[in-house]
N, C-alpha and C positions, 0 to 999 in steps of 0.2 A: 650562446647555446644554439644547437641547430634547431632549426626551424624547417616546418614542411610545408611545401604549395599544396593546393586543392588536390591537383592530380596525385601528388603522392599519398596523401592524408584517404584518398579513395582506396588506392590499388591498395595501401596497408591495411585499412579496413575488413577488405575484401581479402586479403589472405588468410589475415587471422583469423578470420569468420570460419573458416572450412576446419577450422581446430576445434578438441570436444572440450576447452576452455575458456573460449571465446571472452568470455566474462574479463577475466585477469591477463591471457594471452597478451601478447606481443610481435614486433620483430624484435629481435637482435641481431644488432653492429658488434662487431668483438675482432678481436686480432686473428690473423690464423697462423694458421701454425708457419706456412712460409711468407715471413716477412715484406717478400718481395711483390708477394698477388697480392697486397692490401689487406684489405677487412675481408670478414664471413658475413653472410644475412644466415639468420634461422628464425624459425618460428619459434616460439617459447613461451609455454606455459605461463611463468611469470616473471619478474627481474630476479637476478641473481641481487641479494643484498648490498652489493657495490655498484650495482647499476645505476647512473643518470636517466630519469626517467622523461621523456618527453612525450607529452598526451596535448593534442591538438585535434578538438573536435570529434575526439573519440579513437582518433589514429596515435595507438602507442606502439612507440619504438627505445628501445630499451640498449642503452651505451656503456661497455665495461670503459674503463678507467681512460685505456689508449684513444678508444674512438671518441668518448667526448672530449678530449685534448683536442685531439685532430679535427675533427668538427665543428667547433667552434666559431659562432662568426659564418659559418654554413647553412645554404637550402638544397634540401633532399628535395627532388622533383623526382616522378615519374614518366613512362611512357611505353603504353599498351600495343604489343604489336599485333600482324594480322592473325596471328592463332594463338594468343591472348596473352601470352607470353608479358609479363610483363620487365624492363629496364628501365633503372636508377641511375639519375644522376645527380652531381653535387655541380652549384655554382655559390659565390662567394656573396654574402648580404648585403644591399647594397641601404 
C-alpha cells in the first residue's frame, strides 16, 4: 500500500483544509484521461466507493483501482517550493 512521509502527510493536510469539507475531504490519485501523463491529483469531497483509502495521521489520500495497483510498495513525498507551490514525488519502500 502506498505510504506517506511527514512532508507529504503535511502538504495533504494543508490542501484539503482550504476545502468547505474538510472533515471527509481528500486528495485523489486516479487515471487521466491521457494515459501517457500518468495519474490526476484532485481535491475530493470524499472517496468514490472503489477507492483505497489511505489516512495517515489525518493525511487522506484516496486511490481509484489503477493507482492503487501502481502504488503499491510506494512513498508519496512532498516538496514546498519558494511560492508555495507545492511537488510530489514517488520513491519505492524500502
Amino acid at each position: 500500500m502506498l505510504t506517506l512521509t511527514e512532508n507529504a502527510q503535511t502538504a495533504v493536510k494543508s490542501i484539503v483544509s482550504n476545502g468547505p469539507e474538510a472533515e471527509t475531504a481528500g486528495l485523489r490519485i486516479h487515471g487521466s484521461e491521457d494515459p501517457a501523463s500518468g495519474f490526476a491529483l484532485s481535491v475530493v469531497p470524499a472517496p468514490e466507493s472503489s477507492d483505497t483509502i489511505v489516512d495517515e495521521s489525518g493525511a487522506r489520500v484516496f486511490l481509484d483501482a489503477g493507482a492503487a495497483a501502481a502504488l503499491d510498495g510506494q512513498v508519496l513525498d512532498a516538496q514546498v517550493d519558494t511560492e508555495g507551490g507545492v511537488r510530489f514525488g514517488l520513491s519505492a519502500q524500502v
